[in-house]
C-alpha positions as CSV (number, residue, x, y, z in Angstrom):
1,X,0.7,-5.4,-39.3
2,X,-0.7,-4.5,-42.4
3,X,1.7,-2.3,-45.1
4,X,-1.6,0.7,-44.5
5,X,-0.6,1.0,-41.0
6,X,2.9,0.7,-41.2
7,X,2.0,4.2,-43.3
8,X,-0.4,5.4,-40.4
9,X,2.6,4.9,-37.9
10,X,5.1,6.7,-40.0
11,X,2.4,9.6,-40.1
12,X,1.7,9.6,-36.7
13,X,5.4,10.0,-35.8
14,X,6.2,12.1,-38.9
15,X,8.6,9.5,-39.9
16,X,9.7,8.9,-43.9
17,X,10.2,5.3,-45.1
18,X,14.2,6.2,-44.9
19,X,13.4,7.2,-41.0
20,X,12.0,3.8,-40.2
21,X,14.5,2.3,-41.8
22,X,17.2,4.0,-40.3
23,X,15.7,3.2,-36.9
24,X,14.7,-0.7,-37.4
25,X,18.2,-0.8,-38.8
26,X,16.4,-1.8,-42.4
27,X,16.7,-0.9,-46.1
28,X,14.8,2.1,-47.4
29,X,13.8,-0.5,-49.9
30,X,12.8,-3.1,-48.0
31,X,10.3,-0.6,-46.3
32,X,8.9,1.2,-49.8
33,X,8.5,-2.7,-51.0
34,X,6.8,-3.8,-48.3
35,X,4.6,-0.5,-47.8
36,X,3.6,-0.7,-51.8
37,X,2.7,-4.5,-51.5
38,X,4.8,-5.6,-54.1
39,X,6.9,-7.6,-51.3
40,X,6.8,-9.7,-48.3
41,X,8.3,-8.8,-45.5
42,X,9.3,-11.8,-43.1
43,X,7.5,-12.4,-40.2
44,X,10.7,-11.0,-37.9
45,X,11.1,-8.0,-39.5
46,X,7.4,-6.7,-39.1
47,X,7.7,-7.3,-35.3
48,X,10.6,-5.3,-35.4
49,X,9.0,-2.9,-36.8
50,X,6.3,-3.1,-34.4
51,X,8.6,-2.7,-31.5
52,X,10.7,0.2,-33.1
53,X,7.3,2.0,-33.0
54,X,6.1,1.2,-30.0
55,X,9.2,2.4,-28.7
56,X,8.9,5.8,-30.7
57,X,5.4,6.1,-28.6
58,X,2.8,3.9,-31.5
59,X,1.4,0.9,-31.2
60,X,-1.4,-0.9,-33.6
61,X,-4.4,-1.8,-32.5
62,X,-7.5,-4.3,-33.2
63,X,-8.9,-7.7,-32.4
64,X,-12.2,-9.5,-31.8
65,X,-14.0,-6.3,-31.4
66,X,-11.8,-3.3,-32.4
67,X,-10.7,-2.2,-35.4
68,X,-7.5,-1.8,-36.7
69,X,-5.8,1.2,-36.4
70,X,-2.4,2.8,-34.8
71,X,-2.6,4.9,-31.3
72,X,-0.5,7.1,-29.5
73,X,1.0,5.5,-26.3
74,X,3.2,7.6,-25.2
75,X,2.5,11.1,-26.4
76,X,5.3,13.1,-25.0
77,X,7.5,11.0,-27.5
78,X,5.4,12.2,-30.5
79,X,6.7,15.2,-32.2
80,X,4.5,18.1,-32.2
81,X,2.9,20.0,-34.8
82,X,1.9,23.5,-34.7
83,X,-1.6,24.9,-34.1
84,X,-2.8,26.6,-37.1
């Protein structure tokens, strides 16, 4: 999981960096570090991550011939937004 769509995923689910956290049971830190590339986040930690939002109704996308991306699996999880 790249740091862009760890930020895709928290957009999709309207989610701050303090949300995620709270919910992979992670500092706020760790997350803004990780998101701005100026830090590595172990290997154990992103798949957490992973499965916090797949739980949350996202999961990431891509191999041999699909790009990557986030998608909604489970849409009546996803909060929703107002028509303008």
């Amino acid at each position: 999981m790249a740091p862009e769509l760890c930020r895709a995923a928290r957009g999709v689910l309207g989610w701050s960096q303090g949300d995620l956290a709270k919910h992979a049971r992670l500092n706020r830190v760790t997350i803004a570090g990780y998101e701005g590339g100026s830090d590595q986040m172990t290997l154990g930690n992103r798949l957490l991550i992973q499965l916090v939002f797949k739980e949350a109704g996202v999961e990431f996308t891509g191999g041999d011939d699909e790009l990557p991306g986030v998608r909604v699996i489970k849409p009546e999880l996803i909060k929703k937004y107002p028509q303008d």
